[in-house]
NUKOL-543404 format. One record per residue (C-alpha): residue in three letters; x, y, z. Coordinates in pm, 1 decimal, always signed. Layout:
N
> Ala  X  Y  Z;
...
END
This chain:
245
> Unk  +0.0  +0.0  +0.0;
> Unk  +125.0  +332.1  -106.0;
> Unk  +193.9  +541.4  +182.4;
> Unk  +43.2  +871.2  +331.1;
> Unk  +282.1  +1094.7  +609.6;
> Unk  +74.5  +1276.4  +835.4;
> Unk  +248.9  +1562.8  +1035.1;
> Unk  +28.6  +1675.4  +1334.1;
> Unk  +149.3  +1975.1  +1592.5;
> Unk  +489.7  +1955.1  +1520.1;
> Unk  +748.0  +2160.5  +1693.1;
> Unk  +1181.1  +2050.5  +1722.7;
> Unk  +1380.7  +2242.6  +1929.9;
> Unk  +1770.8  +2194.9  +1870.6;
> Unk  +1924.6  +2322.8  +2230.0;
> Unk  +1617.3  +2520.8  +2384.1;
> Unk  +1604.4  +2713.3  +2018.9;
> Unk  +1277.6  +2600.7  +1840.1;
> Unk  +1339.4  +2554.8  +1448.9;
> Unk  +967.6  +2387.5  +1375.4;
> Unk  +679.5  +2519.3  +1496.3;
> Unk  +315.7  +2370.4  +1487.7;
> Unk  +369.5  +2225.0  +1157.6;
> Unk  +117.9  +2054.3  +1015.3;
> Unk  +41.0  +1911.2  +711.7;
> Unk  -61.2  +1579.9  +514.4;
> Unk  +133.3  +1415.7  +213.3;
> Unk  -166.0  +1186.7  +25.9;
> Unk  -43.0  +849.5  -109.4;
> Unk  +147.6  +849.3  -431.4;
> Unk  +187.0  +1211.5  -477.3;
> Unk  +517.3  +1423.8  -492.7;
> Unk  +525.9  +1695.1  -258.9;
> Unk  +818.9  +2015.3  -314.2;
> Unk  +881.1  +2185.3  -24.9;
> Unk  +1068.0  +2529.0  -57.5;
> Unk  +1168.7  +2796.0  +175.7;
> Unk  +1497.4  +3001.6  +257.5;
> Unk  +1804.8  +2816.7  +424.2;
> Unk  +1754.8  +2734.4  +784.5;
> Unk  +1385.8  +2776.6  +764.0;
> Unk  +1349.0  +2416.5  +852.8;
> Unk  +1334.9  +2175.8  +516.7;
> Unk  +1595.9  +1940.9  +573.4;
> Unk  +1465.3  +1863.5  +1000.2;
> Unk  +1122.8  +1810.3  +870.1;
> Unk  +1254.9  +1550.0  +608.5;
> Unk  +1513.8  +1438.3  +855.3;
> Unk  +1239.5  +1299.8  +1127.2;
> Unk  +1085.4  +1053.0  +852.8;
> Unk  +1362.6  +782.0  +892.3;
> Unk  +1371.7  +922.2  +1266.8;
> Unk  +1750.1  +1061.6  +1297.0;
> Unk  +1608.5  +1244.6  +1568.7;
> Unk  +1238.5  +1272.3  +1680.3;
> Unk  +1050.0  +1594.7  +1708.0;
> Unk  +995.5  +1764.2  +2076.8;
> Unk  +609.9  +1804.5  +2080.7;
> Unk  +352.5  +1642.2  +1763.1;
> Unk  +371.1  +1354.8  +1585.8;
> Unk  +464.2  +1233.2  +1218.6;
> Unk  +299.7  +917.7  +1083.8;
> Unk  +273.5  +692.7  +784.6;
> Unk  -63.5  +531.4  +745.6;
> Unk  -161.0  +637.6  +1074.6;
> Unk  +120.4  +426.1  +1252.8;
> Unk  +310.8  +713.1  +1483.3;
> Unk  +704.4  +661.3  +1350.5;
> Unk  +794.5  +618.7  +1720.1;
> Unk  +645.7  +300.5  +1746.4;
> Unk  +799.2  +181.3  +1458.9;
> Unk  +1143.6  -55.6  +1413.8;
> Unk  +1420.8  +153.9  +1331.4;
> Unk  +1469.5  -106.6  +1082.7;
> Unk  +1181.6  -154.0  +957.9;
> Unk  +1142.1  +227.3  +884.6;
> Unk  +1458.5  +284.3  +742.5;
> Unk  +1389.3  +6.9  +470.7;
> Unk  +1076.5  +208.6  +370.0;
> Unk  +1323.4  +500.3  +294.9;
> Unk  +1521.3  +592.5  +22.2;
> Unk  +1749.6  +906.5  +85.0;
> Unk  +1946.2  +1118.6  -183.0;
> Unk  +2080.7  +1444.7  -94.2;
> Unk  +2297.2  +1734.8  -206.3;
> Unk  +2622.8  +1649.0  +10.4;
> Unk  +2577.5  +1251.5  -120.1;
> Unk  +2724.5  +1018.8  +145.0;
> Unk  +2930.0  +750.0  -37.9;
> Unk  +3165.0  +497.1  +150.0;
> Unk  +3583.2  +413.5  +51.3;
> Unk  +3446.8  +92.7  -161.1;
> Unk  +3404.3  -12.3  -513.7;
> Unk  +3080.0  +205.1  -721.9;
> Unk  +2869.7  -152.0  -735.6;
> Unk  +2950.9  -217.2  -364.6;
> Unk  +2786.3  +178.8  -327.1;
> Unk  +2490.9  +162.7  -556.7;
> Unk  +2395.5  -224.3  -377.7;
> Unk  +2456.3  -51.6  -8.4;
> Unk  +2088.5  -124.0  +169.7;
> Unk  +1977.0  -426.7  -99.7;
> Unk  +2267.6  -640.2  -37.0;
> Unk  +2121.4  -944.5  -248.8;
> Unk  +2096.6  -739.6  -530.2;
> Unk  +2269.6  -915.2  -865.9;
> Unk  +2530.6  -712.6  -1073.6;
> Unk  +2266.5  -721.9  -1317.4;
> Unk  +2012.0  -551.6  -1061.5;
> Unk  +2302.7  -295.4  -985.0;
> Unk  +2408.9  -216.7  -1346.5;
> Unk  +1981.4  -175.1  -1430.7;
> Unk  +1952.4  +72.6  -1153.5;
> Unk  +2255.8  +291.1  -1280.0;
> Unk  +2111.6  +257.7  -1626.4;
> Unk  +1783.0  +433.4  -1467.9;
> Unk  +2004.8  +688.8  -1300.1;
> Unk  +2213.9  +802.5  -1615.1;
> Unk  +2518.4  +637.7  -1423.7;
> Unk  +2617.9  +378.9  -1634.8;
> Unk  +2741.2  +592.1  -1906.0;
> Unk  +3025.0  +713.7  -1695.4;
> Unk  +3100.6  +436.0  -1488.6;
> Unk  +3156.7  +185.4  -1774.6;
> Unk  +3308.9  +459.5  -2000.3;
> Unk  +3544.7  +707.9  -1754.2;
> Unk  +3610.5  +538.4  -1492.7;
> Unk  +3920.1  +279.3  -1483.3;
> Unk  +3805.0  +10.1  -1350.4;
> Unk  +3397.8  +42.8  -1423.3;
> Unk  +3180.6  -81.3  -1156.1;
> Unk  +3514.9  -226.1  -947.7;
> Unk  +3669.7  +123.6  -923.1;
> Unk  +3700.1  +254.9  -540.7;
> Unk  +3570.6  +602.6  -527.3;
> Unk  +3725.0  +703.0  -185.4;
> Unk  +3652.6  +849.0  +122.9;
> Unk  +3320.9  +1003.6  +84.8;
> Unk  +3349.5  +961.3  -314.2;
> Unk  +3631.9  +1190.8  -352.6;
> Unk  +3706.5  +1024.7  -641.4;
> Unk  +3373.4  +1097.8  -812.2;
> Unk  +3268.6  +1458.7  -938.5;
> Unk  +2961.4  +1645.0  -709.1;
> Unk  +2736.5  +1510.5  -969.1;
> Unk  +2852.9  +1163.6  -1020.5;
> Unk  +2796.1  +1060.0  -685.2;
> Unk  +2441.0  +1209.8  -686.9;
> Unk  +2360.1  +970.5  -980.2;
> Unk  +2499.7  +653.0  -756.9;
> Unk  +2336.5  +787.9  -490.4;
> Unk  +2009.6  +799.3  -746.6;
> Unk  +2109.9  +445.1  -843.4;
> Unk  +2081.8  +314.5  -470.9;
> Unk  +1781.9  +500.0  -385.9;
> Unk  +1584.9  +320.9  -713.6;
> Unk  +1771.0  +7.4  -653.0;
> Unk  +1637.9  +19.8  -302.2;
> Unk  +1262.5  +40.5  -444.7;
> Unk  +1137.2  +227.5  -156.2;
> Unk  +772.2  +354.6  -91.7;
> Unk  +925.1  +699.3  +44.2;
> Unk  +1198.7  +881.7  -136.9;
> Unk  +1356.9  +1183.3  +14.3;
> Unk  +1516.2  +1409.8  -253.4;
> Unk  +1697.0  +1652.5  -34.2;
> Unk  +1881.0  +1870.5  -361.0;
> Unk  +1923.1  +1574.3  -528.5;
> Unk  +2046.7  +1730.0  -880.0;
> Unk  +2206.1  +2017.9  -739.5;
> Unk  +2517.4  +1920.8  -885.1;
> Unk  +2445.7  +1764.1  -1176.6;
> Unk  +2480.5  +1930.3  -1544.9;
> Unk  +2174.7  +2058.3  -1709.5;
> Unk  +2133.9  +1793.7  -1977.9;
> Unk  +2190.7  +1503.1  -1696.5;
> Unk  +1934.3  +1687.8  -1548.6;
> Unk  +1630.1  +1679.5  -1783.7;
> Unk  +1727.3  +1288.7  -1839.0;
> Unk  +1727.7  +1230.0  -1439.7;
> Unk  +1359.7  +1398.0  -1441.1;
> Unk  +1220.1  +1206.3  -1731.1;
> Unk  +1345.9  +910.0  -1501.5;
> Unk  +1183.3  +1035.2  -1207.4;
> Unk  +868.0  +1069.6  -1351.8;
> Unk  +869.9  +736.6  -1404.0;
> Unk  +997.2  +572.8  -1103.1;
> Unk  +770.3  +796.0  -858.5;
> Unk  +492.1  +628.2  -976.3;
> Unk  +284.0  +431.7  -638.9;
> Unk  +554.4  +594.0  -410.4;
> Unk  +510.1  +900.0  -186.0;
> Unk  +795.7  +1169.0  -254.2;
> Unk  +953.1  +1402.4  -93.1;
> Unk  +1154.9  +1686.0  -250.9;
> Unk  +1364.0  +1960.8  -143.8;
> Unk  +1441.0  +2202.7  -446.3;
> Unk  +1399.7  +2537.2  -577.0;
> Unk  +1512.4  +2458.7  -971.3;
> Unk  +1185.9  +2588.2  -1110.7;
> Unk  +1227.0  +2305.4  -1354.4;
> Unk  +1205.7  +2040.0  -1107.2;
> Unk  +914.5  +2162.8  -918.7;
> Unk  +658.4  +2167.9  -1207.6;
> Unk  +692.1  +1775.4  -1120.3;
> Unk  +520.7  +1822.2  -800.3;
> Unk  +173.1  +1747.2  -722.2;
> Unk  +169.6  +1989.2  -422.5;
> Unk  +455.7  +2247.1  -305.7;
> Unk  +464.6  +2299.4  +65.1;
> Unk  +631.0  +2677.2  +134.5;
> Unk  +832.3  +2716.8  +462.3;
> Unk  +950.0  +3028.7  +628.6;
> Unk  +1121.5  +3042.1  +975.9;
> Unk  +1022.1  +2698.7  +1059.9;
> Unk  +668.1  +2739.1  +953.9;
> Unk  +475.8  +2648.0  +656.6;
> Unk  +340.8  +3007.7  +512.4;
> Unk  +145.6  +2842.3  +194.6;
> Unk  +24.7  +2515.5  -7.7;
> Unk  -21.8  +2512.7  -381.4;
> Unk  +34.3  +2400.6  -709.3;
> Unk  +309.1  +2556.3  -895.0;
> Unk  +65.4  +2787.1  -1103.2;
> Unk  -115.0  +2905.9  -788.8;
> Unk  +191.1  +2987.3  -595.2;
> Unk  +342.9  +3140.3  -843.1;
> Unk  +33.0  +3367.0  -868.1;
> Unk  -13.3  +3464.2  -526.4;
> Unk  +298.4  +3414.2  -308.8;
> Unk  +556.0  +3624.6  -359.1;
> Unk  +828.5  +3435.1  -100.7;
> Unk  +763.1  +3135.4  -298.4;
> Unk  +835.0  +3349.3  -646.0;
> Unk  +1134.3  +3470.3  -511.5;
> Unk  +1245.5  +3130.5  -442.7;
> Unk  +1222.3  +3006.5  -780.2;
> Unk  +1320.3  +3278.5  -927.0;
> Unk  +1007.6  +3366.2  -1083.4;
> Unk  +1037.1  +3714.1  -1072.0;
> Unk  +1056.6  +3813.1  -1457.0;
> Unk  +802.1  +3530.1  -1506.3;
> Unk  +503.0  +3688.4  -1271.4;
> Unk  +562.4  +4069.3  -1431.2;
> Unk  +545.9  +3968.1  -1795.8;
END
């Protein structure tokens, strides 16, 4: 069953110094929800309490009614696929990276999955050793974009029911880009989504865009009606030339 994320009352304090506040708000099943808003307003700790690296101080979140909190870490975390903009990738081979969290997945399995992600182009054509080659600590050995498309591989080799994507083609070139999306539209079909993004391209993908401002949410809309009426979220997206012509 596709999943729905319920946020009730929720406030997160970091050191006495409240970041959240009485957020609420409720992601249907199978749709893609953008959520935008200046740094430090509070994007990445909302998406950071779904797989529960820390839980929030007052409210609850939920996924099909189930409060997270009495849910197996485990469990939870297997539900959850997680690509961001500062991509965490381990000292070991690309293949060993892209299967990291489906561990009985074949080569063939991996090498489909980087296919989806636009990664197999480079890894079987650049890099020395293909799918063997170590990429170093934290993927130092990989450009900022390459190791957003493993990290894209994982996630859809992972086949999770919730995918974060936390800037998750920040650093990737514009043509990657547009192939990464055409992917995406695809593979977020019967999953609930997640994104964190202000590319203007990206977020006419969404089927809702949640608006955040000093740890609240200030507005919920399609991209058209946003981009009619609020003026933080046309700043965001750099709309501006857009909403005077």
């Amino acid at each position: 069953m596709t999943p729905a994320v319920e946020v009730h009352d929720l406030t997160v304090a970091y050191h006495t110094q409240p970041v959240l506040w009485d957020v609420d708000y409720i992601a249907p099943p199978g749709q893609l929800i953008a959520i935008v808003g200046p740094n430090g307003c509070g994007k990445s700790t909302l998406m950071n309490l779904l797989p529960r690296f820390y839980d929030p101080n007052l409210g609850s979140l939920s996924i099909n009614g189930t409060d997270l909190r009495s849910v197996r870490l485990a469990d939870l975390r297997q539900r959850i696929g997680i690509v961001t903009q500062e991509t965490l990738l381990f000292d070991d081979t690309v293949e060993n990276n892209i299967r990291y969290g489906s561990p009985g997945a074949t080569h063939e399995q991996v090498v489909a999955a980087a296919e989806q992600a636009h990664a197999h182009r480079f890894i079987s054509g650049t890099l020395a050793e293909g799918y063997h080659t170590i990429v170093g600590a934290g993927g130092n050995r990989l450009s900022g974009g390459q190791r957003q498309r493993v990290a894209l591989a994982r996630a859809i080799l992972r086949d999770p029911e919730i995918l974060i994507l936390d800037e998750a083609t920040s650093q990737i070139d514009v043509e990657s880009e547009q192939l990464i999306h055409d992917v995406l539209e695809k593979f977020i079909q019967g999953r609930t989504v997640f994104m964190i993004t202000h590319r203007p391209n990206t977020l006419v993908l969404a089927d809702r865009i949640v608006v955040m401002d000093a740890g609240r949410i200030v507005d919920v809309g399609s991209f058209d009606e946003l981009a009619q009426r609020c003026d933080l979220f046309r700043r965001l997206a750099h709309l501006q030339i857009r909403a005077t012509a």
